[in-house]
Structures are given as C-alpha cells and as structure tokens.
C-alpha positions in Angstrom: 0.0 0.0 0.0 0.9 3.5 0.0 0.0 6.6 1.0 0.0 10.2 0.7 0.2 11.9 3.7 -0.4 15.5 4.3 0.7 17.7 7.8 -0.9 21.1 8.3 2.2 22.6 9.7 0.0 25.6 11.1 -1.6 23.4 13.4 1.2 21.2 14.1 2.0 21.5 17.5 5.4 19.4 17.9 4.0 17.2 19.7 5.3 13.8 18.0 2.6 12.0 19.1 2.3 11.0 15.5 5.6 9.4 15.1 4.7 7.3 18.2 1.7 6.0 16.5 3.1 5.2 13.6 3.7 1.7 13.9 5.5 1.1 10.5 8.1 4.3 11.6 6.7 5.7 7.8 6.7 9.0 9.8 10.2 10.7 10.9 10.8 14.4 12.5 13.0 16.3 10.8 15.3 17.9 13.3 16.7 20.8 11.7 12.7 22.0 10.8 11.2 20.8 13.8 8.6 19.2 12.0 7.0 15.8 11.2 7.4 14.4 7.8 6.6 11.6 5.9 9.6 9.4 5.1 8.4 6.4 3.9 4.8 6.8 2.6 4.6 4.1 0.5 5.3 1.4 3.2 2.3 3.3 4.8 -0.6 0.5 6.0 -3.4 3.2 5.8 -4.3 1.8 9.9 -4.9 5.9 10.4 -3.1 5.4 14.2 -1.1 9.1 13.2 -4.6 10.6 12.2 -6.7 9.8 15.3 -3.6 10.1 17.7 -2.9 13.7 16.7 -4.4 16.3 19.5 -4.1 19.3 16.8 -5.7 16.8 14.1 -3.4 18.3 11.8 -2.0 15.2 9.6 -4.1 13.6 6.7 -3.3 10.2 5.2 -5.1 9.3 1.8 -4.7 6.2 -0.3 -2.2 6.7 -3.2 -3.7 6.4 -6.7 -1.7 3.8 -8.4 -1.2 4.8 -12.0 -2.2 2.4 -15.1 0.8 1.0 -17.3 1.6 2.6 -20.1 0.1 1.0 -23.1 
C-alpha cells in the first residue's frame, strides 16, 4: 500500500505524538525543521493510528492512486 500523507504545519503543535503511532516508523521528525514528515509513505498501511492520535488533528493520510501502465 501506499500513501499520501499530508501535515498542516500551522496546526502542528510538535507534539510527535504522530511518530509514536506510527507503527510502520513511515513518519520521521526532521530535526533541523522541527517538524514531522513523511519518510516512507509508500510502506504506509493506511491503519490511520497518526490521524486519530494527533491532538491538533493536523496530519491527513489518503490512499495513493496507483497509475495504469503505459500502453
């Protein structure tokens, strides 16, 4: 599976309880920002633990549209 994952950095309050949810570790913290990120989105499982988990429900996670082969 794979995802793409969105953070609303405005609303982001540092709190990394989103990298603590994320079983998979597909979400990192960039230190030098001081921000979450996603590292590995397409190892993402789609369970929604970083979604629900957030207090400042600032992080979106959507399925990634896989693309057709080219003909």
């Amino acid at each position: 599976m794979a995802a793409n994952i969105t953070f609303d950095l405005d609303l982001c309050n540092s709190c990394k309880t989103c990298i603590d949810a994320c079983f998979i570790d597909v979400i990192r913290w960039d230190d030098k920002k001081e921000q979450p990120f996603a590292a590995y989105p397409e190892d993402c499982v789609l369970c929604l633990g970083c979604e629900e988990a957030c207090p400042a429900q600032c992080i979106e996670v959507v399925p990634a549209t896989v693309s057709a082969a080219p003909q």
